[in-house]
C-alpha positions as CSV (number, residue, x, y, z in Angstrom):
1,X,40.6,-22.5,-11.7
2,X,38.9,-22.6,-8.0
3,X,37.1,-19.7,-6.7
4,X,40.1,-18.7,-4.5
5,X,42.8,-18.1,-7.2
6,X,40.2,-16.0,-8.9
7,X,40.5,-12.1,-8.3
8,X,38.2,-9.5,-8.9
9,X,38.6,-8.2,-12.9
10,X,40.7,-5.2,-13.5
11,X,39.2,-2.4,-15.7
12,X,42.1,-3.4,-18.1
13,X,41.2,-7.1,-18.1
14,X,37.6,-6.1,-18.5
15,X,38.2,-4.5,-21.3
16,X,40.3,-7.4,-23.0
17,X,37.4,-9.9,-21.9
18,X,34.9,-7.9,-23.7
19,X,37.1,-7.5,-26.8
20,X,37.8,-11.2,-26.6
21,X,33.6,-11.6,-26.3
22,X,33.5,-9.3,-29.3
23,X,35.9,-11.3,-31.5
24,X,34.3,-14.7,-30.6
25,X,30.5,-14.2,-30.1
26,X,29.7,-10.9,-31.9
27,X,25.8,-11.4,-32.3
28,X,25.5,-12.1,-28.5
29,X,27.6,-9.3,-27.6
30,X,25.4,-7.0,-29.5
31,X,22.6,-8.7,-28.0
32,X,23.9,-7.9,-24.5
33,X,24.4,-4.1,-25.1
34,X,21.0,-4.2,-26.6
35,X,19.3,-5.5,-23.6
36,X,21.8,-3.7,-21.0
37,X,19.9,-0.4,-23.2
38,X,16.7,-1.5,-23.5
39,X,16.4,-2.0,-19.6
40,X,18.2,0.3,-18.9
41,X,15.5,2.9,-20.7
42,X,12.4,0.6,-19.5
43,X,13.8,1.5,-15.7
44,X,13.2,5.2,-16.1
45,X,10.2,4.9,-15.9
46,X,9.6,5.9,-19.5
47,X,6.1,8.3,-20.7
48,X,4.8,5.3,-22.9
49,X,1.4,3.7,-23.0
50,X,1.2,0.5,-22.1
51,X,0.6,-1.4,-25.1
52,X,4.2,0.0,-26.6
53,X,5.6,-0.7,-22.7
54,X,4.6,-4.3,-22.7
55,X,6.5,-5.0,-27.1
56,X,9.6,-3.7,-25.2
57,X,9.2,-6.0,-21.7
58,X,8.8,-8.7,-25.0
59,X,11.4,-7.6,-27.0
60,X,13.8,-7.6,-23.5
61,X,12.6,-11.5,-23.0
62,X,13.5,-12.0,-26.4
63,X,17.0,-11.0,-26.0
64,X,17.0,-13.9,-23.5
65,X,15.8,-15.9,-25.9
66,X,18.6,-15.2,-28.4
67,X,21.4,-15.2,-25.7
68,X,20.5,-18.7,-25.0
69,X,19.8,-20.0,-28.6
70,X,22.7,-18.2,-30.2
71,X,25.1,-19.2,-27.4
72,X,24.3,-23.0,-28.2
73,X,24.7,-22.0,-32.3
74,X,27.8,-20.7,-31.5
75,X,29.1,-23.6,-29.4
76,X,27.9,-26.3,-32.2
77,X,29.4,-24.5,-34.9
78,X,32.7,-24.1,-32.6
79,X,32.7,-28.0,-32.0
80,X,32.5,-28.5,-35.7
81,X,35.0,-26.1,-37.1
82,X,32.3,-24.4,-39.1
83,X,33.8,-21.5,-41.4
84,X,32.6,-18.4,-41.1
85,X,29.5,-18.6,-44.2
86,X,28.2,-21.6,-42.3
87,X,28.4,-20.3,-39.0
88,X,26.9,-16.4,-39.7
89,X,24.2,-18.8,-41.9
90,X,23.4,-20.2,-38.3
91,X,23.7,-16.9,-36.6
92,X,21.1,-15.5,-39.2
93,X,18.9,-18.8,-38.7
94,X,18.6,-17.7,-34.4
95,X,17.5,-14.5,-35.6
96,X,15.1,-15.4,-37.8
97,X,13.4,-18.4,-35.4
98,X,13.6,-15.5,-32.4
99,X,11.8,-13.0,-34.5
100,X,8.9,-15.5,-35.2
101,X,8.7,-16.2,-31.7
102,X,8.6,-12.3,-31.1
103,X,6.2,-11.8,-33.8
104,X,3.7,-15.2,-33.1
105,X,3.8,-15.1,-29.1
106,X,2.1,-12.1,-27.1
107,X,2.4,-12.7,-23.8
108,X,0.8,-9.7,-22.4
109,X,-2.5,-10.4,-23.9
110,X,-2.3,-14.4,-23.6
111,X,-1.1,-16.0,-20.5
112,X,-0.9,-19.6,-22.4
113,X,1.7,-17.5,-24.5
114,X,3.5,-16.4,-21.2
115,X,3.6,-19.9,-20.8
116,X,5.2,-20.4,-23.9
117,X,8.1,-18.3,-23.9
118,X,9.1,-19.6,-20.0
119,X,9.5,-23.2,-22.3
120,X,11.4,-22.1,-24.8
121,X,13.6,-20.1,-22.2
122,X,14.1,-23.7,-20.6
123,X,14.8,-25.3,-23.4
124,X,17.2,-23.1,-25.0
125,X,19.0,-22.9,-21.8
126,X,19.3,-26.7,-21.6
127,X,20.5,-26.6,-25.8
128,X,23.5,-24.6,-24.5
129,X,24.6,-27.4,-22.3
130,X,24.9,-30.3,-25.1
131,X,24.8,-28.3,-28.4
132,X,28.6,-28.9,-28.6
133,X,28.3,-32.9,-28.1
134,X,25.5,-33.6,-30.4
135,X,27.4,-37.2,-31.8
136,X,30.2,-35.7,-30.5
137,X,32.9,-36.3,-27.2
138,X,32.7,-38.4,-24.3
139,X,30.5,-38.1,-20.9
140,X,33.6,-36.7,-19.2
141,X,34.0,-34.0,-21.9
142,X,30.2,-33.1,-21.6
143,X,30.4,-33.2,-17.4
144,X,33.8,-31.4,-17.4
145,X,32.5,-28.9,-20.1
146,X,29.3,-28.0,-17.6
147,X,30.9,-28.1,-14.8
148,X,33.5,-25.2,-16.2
149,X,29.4,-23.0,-17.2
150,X,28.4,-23.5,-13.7
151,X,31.4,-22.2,-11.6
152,X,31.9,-19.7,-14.2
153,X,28.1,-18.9,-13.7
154,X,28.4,-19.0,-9.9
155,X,31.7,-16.5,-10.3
156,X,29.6,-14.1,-12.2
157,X,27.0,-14.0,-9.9
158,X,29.8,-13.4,-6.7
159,X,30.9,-10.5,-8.3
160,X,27.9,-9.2,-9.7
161,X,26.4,-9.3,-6.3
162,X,29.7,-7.8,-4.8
163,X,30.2,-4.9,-7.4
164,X,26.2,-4.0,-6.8
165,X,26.3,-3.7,-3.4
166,X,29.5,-1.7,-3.4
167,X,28.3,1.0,-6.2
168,X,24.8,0.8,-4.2
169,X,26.3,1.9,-1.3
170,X,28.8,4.4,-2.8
171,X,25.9,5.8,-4.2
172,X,23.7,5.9,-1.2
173,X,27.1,7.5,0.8
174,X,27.3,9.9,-2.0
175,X,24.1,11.0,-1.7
176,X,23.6,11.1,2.2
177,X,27.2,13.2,2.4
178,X,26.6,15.5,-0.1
179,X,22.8,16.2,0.4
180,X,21.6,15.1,-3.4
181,X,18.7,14.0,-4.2
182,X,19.4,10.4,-6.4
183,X,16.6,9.6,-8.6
184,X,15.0,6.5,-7.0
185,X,15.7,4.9,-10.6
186,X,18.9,5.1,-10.5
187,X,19.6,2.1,-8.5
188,X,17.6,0.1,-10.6
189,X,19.7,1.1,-13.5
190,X,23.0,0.6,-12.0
191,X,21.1,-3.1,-11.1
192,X,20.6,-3.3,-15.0
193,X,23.8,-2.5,-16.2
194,X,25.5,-4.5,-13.4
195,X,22.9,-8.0,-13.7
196,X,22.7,-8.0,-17.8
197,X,25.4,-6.1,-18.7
198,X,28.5,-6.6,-16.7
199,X,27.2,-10.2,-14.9
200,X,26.7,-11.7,-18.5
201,X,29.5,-10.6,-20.5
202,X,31.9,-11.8,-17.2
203,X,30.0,-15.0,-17.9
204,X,30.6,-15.2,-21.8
205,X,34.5,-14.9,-21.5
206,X,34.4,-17.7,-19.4
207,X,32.9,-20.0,-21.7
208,X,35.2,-22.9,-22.4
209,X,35.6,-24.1,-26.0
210,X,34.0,-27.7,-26.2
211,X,36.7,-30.0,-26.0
212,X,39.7,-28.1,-24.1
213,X,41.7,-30.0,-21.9
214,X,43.7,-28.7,-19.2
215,X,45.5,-30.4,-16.6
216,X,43.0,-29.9,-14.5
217,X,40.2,-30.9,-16.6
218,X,39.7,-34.5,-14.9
219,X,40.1,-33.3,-11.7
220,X,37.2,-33.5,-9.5
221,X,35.9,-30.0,-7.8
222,X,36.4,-30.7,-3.5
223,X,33.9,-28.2,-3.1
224,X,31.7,-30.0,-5.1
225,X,31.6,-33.0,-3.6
226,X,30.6,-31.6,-0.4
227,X,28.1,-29.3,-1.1
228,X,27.0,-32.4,-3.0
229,X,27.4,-34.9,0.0
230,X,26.6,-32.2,3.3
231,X,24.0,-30.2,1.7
232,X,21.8,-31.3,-1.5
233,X,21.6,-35.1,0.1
234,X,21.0,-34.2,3.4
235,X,17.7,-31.8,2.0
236,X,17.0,-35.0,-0.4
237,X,16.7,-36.9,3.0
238,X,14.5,-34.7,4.9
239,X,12.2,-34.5,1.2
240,X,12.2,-38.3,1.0
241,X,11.3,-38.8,4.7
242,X,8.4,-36.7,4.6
243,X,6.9,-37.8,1.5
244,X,7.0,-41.3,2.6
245,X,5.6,-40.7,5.3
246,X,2.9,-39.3,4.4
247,X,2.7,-41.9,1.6
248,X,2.2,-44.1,4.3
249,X,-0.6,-41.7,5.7
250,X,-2.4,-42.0,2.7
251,X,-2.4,-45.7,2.5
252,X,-3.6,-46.0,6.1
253,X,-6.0,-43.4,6.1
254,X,-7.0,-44.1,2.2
255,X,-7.1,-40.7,1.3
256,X,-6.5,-38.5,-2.0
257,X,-3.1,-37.0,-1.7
258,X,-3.1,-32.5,-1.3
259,X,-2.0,-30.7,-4.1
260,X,1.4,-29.8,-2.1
261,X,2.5,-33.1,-2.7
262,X,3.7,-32.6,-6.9
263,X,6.0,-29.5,-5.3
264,X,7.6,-31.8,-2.6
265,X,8.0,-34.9,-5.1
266,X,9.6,-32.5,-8.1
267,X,11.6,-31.0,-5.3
268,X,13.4,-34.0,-4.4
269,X,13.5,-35.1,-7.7
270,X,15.3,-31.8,-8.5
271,X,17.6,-32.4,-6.5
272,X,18.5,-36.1,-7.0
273,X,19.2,-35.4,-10.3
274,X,21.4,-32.6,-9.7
275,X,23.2,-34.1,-7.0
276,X,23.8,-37.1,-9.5
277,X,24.9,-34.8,-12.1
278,X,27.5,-33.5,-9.8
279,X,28.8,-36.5,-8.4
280,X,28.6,-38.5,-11.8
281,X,32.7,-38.6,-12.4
282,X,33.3,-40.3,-9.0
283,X,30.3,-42.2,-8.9
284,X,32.7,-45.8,-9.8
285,X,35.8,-44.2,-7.7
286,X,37.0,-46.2,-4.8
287,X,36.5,-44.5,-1.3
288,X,33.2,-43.0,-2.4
289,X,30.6,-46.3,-1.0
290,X,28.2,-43.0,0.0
291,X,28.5,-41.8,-3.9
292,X,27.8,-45.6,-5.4
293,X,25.0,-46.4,-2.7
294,X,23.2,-43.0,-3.2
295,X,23.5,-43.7,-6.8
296,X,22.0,-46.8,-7.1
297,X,18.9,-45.8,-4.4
298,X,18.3,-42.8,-6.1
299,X,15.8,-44.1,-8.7
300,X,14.7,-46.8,-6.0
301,X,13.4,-44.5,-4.2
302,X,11.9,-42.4,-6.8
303,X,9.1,-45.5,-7.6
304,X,6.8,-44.9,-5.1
305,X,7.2,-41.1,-5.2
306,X,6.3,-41.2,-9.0
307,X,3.1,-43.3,-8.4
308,X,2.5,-40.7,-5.6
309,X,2.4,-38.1,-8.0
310,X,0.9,-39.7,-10.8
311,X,-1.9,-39.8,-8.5
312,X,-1.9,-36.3,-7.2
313,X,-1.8,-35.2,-11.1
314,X,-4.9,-37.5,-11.9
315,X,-6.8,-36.0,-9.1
316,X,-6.0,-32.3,-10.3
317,X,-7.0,-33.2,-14.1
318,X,-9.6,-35.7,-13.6
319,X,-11.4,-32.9,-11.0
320,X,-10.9,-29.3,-13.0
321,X,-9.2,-30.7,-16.4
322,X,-6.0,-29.6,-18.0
323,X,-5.0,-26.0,-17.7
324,X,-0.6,-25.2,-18.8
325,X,0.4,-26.0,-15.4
326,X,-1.2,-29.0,-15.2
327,X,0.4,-30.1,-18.1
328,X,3.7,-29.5,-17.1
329,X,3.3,-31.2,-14.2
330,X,2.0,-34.1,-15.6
331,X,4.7,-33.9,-18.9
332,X,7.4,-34.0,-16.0
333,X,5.8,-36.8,-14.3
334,X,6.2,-39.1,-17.6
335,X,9.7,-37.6,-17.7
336,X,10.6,-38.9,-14.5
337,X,9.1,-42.2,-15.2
338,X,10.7,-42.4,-18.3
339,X,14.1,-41.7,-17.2
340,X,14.0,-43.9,-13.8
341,X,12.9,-46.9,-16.3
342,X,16.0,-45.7,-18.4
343,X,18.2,-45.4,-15.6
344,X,17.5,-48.8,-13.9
345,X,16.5,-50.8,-16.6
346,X,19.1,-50.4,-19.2
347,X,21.7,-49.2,-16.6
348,X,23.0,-46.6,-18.9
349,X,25.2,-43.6,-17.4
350,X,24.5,-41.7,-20.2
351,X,24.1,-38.1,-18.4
352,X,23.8,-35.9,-21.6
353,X,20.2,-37.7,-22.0
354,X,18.7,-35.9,-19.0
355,X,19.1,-32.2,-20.5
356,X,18.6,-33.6,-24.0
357,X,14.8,-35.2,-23.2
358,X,14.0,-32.0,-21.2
359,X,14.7,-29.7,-23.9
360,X,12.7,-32.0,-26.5
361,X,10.0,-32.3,-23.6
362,X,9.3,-28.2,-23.2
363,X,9.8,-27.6,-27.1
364,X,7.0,-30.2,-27.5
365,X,4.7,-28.4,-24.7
366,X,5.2,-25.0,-26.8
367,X,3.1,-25.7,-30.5
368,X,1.3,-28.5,-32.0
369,X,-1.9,-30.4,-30.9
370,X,0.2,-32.0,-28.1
371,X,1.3,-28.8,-26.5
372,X,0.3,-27.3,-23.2
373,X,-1.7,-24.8,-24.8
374,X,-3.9,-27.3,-27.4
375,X,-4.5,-29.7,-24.6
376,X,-5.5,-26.9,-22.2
377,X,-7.7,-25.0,-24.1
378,X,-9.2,-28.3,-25.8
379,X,-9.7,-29.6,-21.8
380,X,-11.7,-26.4,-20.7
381,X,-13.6,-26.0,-23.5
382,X,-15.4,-29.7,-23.0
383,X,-15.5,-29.0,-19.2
384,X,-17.5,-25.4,-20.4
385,X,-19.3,-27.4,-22.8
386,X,-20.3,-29.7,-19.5
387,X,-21.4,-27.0,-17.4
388,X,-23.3,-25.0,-19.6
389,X,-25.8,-28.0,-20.1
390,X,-25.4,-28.6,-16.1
391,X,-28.7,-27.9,-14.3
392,X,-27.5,-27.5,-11.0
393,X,-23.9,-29.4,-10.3
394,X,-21.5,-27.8,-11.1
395,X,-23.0,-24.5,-12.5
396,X,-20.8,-22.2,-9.7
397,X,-17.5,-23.6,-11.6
398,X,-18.7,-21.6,-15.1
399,X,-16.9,-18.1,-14.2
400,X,-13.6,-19.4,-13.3
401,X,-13.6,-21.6,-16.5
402,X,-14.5,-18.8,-18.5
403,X,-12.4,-16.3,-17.1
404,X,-9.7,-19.0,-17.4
405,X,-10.2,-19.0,-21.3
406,X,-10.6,-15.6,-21.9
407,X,-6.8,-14.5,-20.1
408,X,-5.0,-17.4,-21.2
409,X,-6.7,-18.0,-24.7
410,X,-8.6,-15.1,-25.5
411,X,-12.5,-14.6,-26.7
412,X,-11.9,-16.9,-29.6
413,X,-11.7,-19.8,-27.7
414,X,-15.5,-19.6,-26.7
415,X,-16.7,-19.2,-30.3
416,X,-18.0,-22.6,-30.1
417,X,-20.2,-21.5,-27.5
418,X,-22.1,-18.5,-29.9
419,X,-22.8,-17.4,-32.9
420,X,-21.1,-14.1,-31.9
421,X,-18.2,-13.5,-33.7
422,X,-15.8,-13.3,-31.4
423,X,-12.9,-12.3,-33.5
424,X,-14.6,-9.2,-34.1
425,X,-15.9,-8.4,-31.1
426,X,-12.4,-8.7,-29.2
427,X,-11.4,-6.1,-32.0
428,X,-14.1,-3.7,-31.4
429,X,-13.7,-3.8,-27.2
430,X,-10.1,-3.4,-27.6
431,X,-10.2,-0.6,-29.7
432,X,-13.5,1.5,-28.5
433,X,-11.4,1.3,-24.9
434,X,-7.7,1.9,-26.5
435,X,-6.8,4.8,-23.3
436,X,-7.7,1.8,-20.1
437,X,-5.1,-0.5,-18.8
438,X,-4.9,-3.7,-20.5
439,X,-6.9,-5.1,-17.3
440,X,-9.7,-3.6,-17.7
441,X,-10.2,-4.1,-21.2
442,X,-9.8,-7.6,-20.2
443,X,-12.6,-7.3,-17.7
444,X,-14.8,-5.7,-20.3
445,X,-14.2,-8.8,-22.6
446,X,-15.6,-10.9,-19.6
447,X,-18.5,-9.2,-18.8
448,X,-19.4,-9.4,-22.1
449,X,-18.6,-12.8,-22.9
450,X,-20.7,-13.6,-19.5
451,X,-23.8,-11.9,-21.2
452,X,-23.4,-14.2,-24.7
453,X,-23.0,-17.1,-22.5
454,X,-25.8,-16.3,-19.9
455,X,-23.6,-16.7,-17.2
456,X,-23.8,-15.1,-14.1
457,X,-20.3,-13.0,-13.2
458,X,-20.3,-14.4,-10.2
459,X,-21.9,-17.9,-8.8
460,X,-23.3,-18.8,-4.8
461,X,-20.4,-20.0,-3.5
462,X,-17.5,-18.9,-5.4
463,X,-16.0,-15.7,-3.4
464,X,-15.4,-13.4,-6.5
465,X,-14.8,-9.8,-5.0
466,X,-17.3,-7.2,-6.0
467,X,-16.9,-3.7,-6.4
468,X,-20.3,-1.8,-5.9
469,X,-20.4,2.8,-6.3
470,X,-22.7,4.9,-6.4
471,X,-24.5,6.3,-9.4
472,X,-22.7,9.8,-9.0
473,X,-20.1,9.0,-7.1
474,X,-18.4,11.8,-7.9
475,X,-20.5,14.1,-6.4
476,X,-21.5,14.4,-3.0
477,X,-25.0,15.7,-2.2
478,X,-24.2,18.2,0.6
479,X,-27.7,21.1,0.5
480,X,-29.3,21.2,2.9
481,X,-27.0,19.4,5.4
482,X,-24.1,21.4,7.8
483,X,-21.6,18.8,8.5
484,X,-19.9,16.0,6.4
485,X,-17.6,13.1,7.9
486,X,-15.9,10.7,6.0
487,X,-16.2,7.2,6.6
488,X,-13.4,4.8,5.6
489,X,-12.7,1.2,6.2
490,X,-9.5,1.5,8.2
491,X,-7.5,4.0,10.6
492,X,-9.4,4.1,14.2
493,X,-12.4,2.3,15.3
494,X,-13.6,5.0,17.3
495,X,-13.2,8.5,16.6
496,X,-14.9,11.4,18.1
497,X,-15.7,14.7,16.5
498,X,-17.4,17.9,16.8
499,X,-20.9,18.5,15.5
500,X,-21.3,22.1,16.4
501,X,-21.8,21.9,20.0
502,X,-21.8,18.5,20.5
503,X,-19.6,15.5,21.0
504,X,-20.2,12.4,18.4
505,X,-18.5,9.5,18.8
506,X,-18.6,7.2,15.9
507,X,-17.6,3.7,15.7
508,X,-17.0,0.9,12.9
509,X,-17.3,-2.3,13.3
510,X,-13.7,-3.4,12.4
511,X,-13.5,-7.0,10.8
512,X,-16.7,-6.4,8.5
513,X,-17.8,-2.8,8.2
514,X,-21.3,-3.5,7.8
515,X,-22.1,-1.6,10.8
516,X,-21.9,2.2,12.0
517,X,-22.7,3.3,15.5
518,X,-23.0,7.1,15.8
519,X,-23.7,8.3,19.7
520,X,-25.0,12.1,20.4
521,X,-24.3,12.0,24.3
522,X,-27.3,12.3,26.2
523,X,-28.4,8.5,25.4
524,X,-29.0,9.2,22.1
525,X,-27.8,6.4,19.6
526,X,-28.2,5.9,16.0
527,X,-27.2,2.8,14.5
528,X,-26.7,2.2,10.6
529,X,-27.1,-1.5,9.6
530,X,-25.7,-2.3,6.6
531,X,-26.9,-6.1,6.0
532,X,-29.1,-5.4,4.3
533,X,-28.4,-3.7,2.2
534,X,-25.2,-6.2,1.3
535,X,-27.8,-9.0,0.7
536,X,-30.0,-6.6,-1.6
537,X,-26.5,-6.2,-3.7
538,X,-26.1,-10.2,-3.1
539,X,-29.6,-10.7,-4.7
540,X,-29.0,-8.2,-7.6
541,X,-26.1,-10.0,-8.3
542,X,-27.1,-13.3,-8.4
543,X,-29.8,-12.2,-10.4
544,X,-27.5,-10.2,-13.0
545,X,-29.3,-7.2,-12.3
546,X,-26.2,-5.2,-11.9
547,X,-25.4,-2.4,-14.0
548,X,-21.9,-2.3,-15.1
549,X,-19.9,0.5,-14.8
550,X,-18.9,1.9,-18.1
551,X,-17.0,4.7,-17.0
552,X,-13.6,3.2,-16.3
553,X,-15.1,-0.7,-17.1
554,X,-14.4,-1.8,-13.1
555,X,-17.1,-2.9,-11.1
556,X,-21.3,-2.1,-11.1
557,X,-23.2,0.9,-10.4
558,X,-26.0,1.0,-7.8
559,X,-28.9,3.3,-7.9
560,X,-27.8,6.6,-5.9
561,X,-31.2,6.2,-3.2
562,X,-30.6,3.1,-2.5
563,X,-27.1,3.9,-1.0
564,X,-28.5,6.1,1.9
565,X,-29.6,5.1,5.2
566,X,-31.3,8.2,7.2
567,X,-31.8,8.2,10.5
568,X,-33.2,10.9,12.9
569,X,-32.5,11.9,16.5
570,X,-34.1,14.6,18.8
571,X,-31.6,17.5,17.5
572,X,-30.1,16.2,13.9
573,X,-31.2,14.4,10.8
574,X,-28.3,12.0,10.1
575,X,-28.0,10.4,6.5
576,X,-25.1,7.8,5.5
577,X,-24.0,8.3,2.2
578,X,-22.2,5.1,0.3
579,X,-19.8,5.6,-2.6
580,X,-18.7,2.3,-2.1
581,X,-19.1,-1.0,-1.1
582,X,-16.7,-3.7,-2.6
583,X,-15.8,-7.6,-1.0
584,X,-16.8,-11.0,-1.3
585,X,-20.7,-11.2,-1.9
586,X,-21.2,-14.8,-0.5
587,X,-24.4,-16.2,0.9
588,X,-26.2,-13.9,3.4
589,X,-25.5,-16.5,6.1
590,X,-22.1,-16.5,5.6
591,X,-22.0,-12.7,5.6
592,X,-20.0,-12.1,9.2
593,X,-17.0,-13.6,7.3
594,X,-17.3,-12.2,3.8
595,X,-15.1,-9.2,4.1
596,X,-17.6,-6.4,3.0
597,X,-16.4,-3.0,3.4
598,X,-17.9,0.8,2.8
599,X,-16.5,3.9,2.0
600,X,-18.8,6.8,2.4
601,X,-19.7,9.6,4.1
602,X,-21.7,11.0,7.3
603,X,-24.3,13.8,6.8
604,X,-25.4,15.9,9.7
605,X,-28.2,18.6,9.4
606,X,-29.5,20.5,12.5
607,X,-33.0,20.7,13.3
C-alpha cells in the first residue's frame, strides 16, 4: 500500500490496531505502555535523587532493548508455527537475557557500559530484520519483508510528526486564548505518549507476517527507486569525489590522513549499502544499465577507500591506543573489507548476510576478551603502564589516560598501578559523598586516584580548565571599607559608578580578564594586574600544591590573602577581592590566549 492510499487512523481503527497488537504481540504491547508510563513520569520532572533517576533512564533503554529482541522472538516463532508453550518459553527467554543486561550493565557509572547497551540496541534492531529467515525463504521474501518495516516505519513517523504538531499547537492556542498557564512539561509528555506510545504501536500493527504474499508483493516501490537513483547516489557521488581526492592529496603530498576522513569513508559506505539494499530486486532488470553499473562499481570503488581508512584507524590506535570508539571504527573497517571481498570475489547476492554479520559483529564488541571494552581497557592500561615509567615524553598524556579509565572503566582498572585497594576505596568515596551529583563524586575518585598515582591533575601543555575560590568564599570581608562593587566576567566593559562624590569608571579587559582599570577622575588611575597572580596558581598547580576543595568536591581553594590586590590613591584605599578565578592554566607565555577569568569584588574605603 503506497503512502497516498494511506489515511490518517480513525479513533475506531486505532482502537482495533491496538487490540490486534494485543492479540498478536502481548509482551511488547505491555512493554510499550510500560515505557509510554515510565517516560511519561521521568518528564515531570519527578523529586528523586539521582541515583534512583538514572535505574529508571536504564530501565526506559531497557524497554528498547526488549521491543527489539522480543519483536525478532515473536517474528521467529511466527515463521515457524511455534505453539503457544514454545513461543511464551521464548517470550520468558527475552525477559530473562534483558534483565541480565539491566542488572550487569550500568551505564551511568561506566561509559564502556553506555557503550554496551548502544551495541546491543544495534544488534537487536538488525535481529528483527532476518529473525524470520533464519534457513528460511528466499532473498525476495527477506527484501520484500523489510521493505514492508521501512515504509511502515516511515508511515509512523509521518503521522507521529503530524499528530504532534497538531496537539502542540492546539495546546499552545489553548493556552494563549484562554490565558492558562500549561506546565512547560506538558509538551514533553504529549511528545512521550505521541513518539513511544502512539508512533510504536502504529508501527507494530503494520508488521507483516514473514512470508505473506500479496499481489503486490513483487512489485517494485517507484518512489524507491528514485530517492534511490536522484538522492542517495547523487550524495554517494559528491562522498566519493572528495575522498579521492584527497586520497590523491595524501599520495602527493605524503601525508597521514585527518581523523575526518573514517566519518566521510563510513558515510559513503552507509550509503552504498543502503542504496544497494534498495535497489537489490531490479538490480538484473532490463532498462536499469544505471542500477547494474552502480552495482558492480560500488565495491570497486570501495578498495581504495578501505585502505584509506585502514590507515586513518592505524594512525588513531597506533598514536593514543584503543579506546570503544576506536574499536568500532576499526571492527567496521574489517567488516567492510570482509564483505567487499565477499561481494566481489564470490559474486554472491546474498543481501540477508549484511544485517546478519553486523549483528554478530556488535554482539561480539559487547562481552568477552575480544570486546570493545576488554581491548580498550587492556590498550590504556599498557599506554598508562608506559607513561608512568616515562621521564619526560609523553608524561602530559597521564591525566587524560587516567581520567579515561576512571569514567569508562572505573577505579578498578588502575589496581595494577597500587597497592590501594581500589574496590574499596570506590565504595567508601561513593558513599561518604552519597547527597553530590554523580559528577562530582566522579571527580573526587580522580583526584584521588591522581594522588596514588603521583600524577599531577593537570600537565604543561594539556588545557584542563581550573576552577580556583577563595578560602571563605562565602563571606565577603566588608569592615572597615564603605563601598562594594562586583566584578564579573561579562555584561559591559566599561561601567561607571558612584563612589560617594565621585565618578569611577571601571574597565575589564574583555577576552582575558586578567586586568582591571579603575579611574578616579582627576588623573588618578589604579590598575589591578592579575598575571601574576594566574602564573602563581599555574606554579601551585604544576607543583600539586593545590588544596582541593572538599566542600562540594569541585575545584581548589586558594589562601584568602593571596586573593587581594590593594592599591591606594590620594582620597581611597581600593582592595580587589577574588572569589574566583577558573580557565585554562597553560604556560605563562601562552597566558593572553588561555581564557582566565575572575569573579570578585571592588572594595572602596575613604581616607
Amino acid at each position: 500500500m503506497s503512502l497516498r492510499t494511506m489515511k490518517f487512523p480513525s479513533l475506531i481503527s486505532l482502537s482495533r490496531n491496538s487490540v490486534a497488537v494485543f492479540k498478536r504481540f502481548p509482551t511488547l504491547f505491555v512493554v510499550v505502555v510500560f515505557a509510554t508510563a515510565l517516560a511519561y513520569f521521568l518528564m515531570g520532572d519527578p523529586p528523586l535523587d539521582d541515583g534512583v533517576e538514572h535505574q529508571l533512564w536504564q530501565l526506559l533503554a531497557t524497554c528498547d532493548l526488549l521491543l527489539t529482541l522480543g519483536l525478532a522472538t515473536d517474528l521467529f516463532a511466527e515463521s515457524r508455527a511455534f505453539n503457544g508453550i514454545r513461543k511464551w518459553g521464548l517470550r520468558a527467554a527475552v525477559f530473562v537475557v534483558c534483565g541480565l543486561l539491566y542488572t550487569v550493565l550500568d551505564p551511568a557509572e561506566y561509559q564502556t557500559d553506555m557503550v554496551r547497551f548502544g551495541l546491543f540496541i544495534f544488534a537487536f534492531h538488525q535481529v528483527v530484520a532476518f529473525a524470520p529467515f533464519i534457513k528460511r525463504g528466499s532473498n525476495s521474501d527477506f527484501w520484500n519483508f523489510n521493505k514492508v518495516l521501512f515504509l511502515r516505519f516511515l508511515t509512523a513517523v509521518l503521522y507521529s510528526v503530524s499528530l504532534y504538531a497538531g496537539l502542540a499547537v492546539a495546546l499552545f492556542g489553548i493556552e494563549e486564548l484562554f490565558n492558562l498557564d500549561v506546565p512547560s512539561e506538558t509538551y514533553g509528555r504529549l511528545f512521550v505518549l505521541v513518539a513511544i506510545g502512539f508512533n510504536t504501536l502504529f508501527f507494530l500493527a503494520g508488521v507483516p507476517t514473514a512470508f505473506e504474499t500479496t499481489p503486490a508483493a513483487g512489485s517494485y516501490p517507484k518512489g524507491l527507486k528514485i530517492f534511490t537513483q536522484y538522492v542517495l547516489i547523487p550524495l554517494m557521488t559528491i562522498y566519493l569525489a572528495i575522498l579521492l581526492v584527497y586520497e590523491v592529496k595524501i599520495l602527493v603530498e605524503w601525508e597521514m590522513p585527518k581523523g575526518i576522513v573514517a566519518t566521510l569513508i563510513l558515510g559513503y559506505a552507509v550509503f552504498g549499502v543502503l542504496s544497494l539494499l534498495l535497489i537489490w530486486p531490479i538490480h538484473n532488470a532490463d532498462g536499469n544499465r544505471w542500477v547494474r553499473f552502480f552495482s558492480k562499481s560500488f565495491y570497486l570503488t570501495m578498495i581504495p577507500l578501505i585502505l584509506l581508512l585502514a590507515l586513518a584507524v592505524y594512525q588513531r590506535v597506533s598514536y593514543y591506543g584503543f579506546t570503544e570508539k576506536r574499536y568500532i571504527l576499526m571492527a567496521l573497517t574489517v567488516w567492510l573489507a570482509a564483505i567487499t571481498v565477499y561481494f566481489l570475489y564470490f559474486r554472491k547476492d546474498d543481501i540477508r548476510l549484511i544485517p546478519v554479520s553486523l549483528a554478530l559483529l556488535a554482539l561480539a564488541s559487547t562481552f568477552g576478551p575480544q570486546s570493545a571494552t576488554a581491548i580498550s581497557r587492556h590498550s590504556q592500561q599498557q599506554r598508562l603502564a608506559e607513561l608512568l615509567n616515562a621521564t619526560t615524553e609523553g608524561t602530559d598524556e597521564r591525566p587524560s589516560v587516567i581520567t579515561y579509565l576512571l569514567e569508562a572503566h572505573g577505579l578498578q582498572s588502575m589496581q595494577l598501578f597500587t597497592e590501594t585497594d581500589l574496590d574499596s576505596l570506590d565504595k567508601e568515596i561513593t558513599a561518604a559523598n552519597a547527597d553530590l551529583p554523580p559528577y562530582r563524586i566522579t571527580w573526587l575518585k580522580r583526584d584521588s586516584i591522581f594522588g596514588l598515582l603521583d600524577v599531577p591533575p593537570t600537565g604543561v601543555s594539556d588545557g584542563r580548565h581550573l576552577t580556583i575560590r577563595r578560602e571563605g568564599a562565602a563571606v565577603i570581608p566588608v569592615r572597615g571599607y564603605d563601598y562594594v562593587y562586583r566584578i564579573e566576567p561579562y555584561g559591559s566593559d566599561s561601567t561607571v559608578i558612584a563612589i560617594g562624590k565621585s565618578s569611577v569608571r571601571i574597565s575589564l579587559e574583555r577576552d582575558s580578564l586578567l586586568a582591571v582599570e579603575v579611574e578616579m577622575g582627576n588623573d588618578t588611575t589604579v590598575f589591578f594586574d592579575l598575571e601574576p597572580l594566574v602564573e602563581e596558581i599555574y606554579q601551585a598547580n604544576k607543583e600539586r600544591k593545590l588544596t582541593p576543595n572538599e566542600n562540594d568536591g569541585t575545584g581548589f581553594l586558594y589562601p584568602a590573602e593571596k586573593m587581594e590586590i590593594h592599591r591606594e590613591t590620594p582620597r581611597f584605599t581600593i582592595t580587589l577581592l577574588l572569589d574566583q578565578v577558573n580557565g585554562d592554566f597553560l604556560a605563562p607565555h601562552e597566558a593572553s590566549s588561555r581564557g582566565i577569568y575572575a569573579v570578585g569584588y571592588l572594595l572602596f574605603r575613604e581616607k
